[in-house]
Residue frames relative to the residue before (quaternion, step in Angstrom):
aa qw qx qy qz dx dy dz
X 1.0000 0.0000 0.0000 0.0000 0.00 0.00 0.00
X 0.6325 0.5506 -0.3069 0.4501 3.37 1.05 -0.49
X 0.6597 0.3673 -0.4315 0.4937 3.59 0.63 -0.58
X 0.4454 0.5814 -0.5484 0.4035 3.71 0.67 -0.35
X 0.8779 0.1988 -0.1412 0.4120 3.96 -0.11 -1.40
X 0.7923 0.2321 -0.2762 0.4921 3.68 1.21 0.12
X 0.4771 -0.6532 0.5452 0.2203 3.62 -1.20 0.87
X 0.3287 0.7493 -0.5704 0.0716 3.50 -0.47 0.25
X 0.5233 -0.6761 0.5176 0.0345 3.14 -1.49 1.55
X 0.8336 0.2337 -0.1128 0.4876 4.08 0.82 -0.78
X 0.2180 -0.7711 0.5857 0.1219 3.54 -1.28 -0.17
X 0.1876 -0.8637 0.4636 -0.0622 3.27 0.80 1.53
X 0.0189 0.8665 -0.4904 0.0910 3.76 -0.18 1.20
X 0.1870 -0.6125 0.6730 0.3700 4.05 -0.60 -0.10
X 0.6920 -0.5674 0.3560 0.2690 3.19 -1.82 0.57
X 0.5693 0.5007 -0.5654 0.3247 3.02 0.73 0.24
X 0.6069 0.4216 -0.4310 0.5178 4.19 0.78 0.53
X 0.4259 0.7396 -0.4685 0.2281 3.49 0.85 0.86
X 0.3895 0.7799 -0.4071 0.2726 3.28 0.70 0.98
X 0.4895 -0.7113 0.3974 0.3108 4.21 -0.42 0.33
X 0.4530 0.6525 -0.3625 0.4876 3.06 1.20 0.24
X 0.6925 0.3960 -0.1347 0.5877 3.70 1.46 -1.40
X 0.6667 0.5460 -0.3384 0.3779 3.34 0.98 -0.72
X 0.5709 0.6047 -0.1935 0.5206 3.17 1.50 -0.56
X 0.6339 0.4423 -0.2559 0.5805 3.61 0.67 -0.91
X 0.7714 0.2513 -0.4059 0.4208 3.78 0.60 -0.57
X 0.7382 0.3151 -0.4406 0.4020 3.61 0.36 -0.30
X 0.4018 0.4396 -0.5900 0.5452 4.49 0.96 0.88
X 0.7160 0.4407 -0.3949 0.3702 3.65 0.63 -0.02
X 0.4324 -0.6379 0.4695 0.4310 4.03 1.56 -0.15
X 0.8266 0.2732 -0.4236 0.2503 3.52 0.54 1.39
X 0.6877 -0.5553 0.2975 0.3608 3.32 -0.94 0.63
X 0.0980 -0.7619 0.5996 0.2242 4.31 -0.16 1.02
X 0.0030 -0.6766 0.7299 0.0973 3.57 -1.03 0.79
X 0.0763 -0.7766 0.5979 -0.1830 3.80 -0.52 1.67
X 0.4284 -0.7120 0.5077 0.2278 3.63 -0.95 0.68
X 0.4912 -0.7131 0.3987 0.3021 3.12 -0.67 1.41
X 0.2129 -0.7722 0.5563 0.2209 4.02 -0.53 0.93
X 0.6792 -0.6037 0.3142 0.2748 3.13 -1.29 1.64
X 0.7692 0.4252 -0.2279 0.4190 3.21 0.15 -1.32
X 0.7126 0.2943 -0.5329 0.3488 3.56 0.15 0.62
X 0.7649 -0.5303 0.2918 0.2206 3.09 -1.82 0.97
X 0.7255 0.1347 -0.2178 0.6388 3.62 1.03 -0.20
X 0.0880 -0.8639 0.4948 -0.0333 2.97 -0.78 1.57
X 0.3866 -0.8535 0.3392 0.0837 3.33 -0.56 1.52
X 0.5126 -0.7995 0.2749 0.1498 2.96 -0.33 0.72
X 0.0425 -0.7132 0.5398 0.4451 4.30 0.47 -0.07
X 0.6648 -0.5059 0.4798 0.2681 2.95 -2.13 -0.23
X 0.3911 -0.6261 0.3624 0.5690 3.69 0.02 -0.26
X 0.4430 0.4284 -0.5661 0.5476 4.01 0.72 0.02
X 0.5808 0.6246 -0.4264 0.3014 4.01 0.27 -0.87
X 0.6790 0.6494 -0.0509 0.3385 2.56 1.15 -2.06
X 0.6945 0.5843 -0.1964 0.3711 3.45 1.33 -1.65
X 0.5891 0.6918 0.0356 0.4161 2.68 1.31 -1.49
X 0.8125 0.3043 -0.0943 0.4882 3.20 1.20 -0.71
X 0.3478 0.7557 -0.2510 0.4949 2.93 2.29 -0.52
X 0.5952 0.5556 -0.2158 0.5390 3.41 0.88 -1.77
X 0.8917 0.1766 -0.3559 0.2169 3.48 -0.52 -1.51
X 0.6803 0.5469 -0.4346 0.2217 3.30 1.85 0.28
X 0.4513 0.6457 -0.4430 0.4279 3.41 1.33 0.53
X 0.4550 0.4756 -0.5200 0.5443 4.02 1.19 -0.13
X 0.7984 0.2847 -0.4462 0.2871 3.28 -0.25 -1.20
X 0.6584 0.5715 -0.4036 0.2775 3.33 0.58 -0.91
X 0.5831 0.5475 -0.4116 0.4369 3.78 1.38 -0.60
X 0.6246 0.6753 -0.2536 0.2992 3.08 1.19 -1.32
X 0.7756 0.2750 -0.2103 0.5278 3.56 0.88 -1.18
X 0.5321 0.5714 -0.4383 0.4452 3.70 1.12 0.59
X 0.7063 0.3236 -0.3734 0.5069 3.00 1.22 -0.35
X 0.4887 0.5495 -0.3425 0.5847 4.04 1.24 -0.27
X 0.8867 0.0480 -0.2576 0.3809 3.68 0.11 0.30
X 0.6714 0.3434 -0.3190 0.5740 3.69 1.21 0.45
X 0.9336 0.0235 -0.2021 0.2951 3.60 0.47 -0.44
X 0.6278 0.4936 -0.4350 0.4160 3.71 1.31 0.97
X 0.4338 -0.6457 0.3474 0.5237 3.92 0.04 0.68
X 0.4008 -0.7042 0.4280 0.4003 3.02 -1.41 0.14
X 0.6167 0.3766 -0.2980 0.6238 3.85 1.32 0.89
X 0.0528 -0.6250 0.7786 0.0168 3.76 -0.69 1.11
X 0.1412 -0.6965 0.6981 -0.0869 3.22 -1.25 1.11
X 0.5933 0.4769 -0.4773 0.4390 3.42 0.43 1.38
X 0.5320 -0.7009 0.4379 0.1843 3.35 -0.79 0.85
X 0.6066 0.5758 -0.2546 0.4855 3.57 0.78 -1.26
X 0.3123 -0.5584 0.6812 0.3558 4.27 -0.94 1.03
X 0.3120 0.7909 -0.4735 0.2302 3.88 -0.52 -0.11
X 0.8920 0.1723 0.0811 0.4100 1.84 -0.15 -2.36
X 0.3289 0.7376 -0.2946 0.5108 3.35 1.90 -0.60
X 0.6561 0.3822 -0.0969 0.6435 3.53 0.49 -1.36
X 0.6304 0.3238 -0.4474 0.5455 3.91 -0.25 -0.02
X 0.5710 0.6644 -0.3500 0.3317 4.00 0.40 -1.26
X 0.6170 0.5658 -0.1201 0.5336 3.41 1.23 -2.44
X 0.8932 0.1677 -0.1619 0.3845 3.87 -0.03 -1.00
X 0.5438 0.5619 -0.4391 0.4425 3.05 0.99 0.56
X 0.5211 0.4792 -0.2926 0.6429 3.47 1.94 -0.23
X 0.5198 0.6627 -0.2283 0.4884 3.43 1.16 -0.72
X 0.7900 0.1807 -0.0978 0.5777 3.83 0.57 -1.22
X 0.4752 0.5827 -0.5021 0.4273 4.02 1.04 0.00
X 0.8086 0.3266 -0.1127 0.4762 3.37 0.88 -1.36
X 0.3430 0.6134 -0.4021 0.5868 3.39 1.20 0.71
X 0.6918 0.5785 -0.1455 0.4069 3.44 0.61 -1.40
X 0.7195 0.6168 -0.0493 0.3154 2.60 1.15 -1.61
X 0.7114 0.3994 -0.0534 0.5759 3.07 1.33 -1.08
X 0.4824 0.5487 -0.4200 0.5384 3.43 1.35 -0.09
X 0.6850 0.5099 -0.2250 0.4691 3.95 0.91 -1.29
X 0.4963 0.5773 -0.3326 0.5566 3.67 1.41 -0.60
């Protein structure tokens, strides 16, 4: 359902999906796998710096992501109503927004 409402061009992996088997499924699928090269094997591959950029990025989501998943949304919303649910989210949303502006 997702490829239906979003275009996307890459497949941004840690190394622990470095394998030809996946690399293969993602470019028979019409995109581009950009996967950290996993240490332990003997020929080690190098990224590109577009690789590099790219990957730079998705590691600053996650890293916002699990700052904001383990310091500033409970880990139980106990309201029923999407709203308020949705008030809960962007208020973790604009703390850690804030946050990083004050950083």
């Amino acid at each position: 359902m997702s490829s239906e409402r979003v275009t996307r061009l890459y497949s941004l992996m840690d190394s622990a999906y470095d394998a030809k088997p996946i690399k293969d499924f993602i470019f028979a699928s019409g995109k581009i796998p950009i996967i950290d090269p996993n240490k332990r094997r003997k020929q080690q591959r190098v990224l590109s710096p577009a690789e590099k950029q790219h990957f730079k990025i998705r590691s600053t989501v996650g890293r916002s992501n699990a700052h904001l998943k383990d310091w500033l949304i409970t880990s139980k919303i106990m309201v029923r109503v999407p709203g308020k649910v949705a008030h809960c989210l962007m208020t973790g949303v604009l703390c850690l927004a804030a946050i990083k502006i004050l950083q």
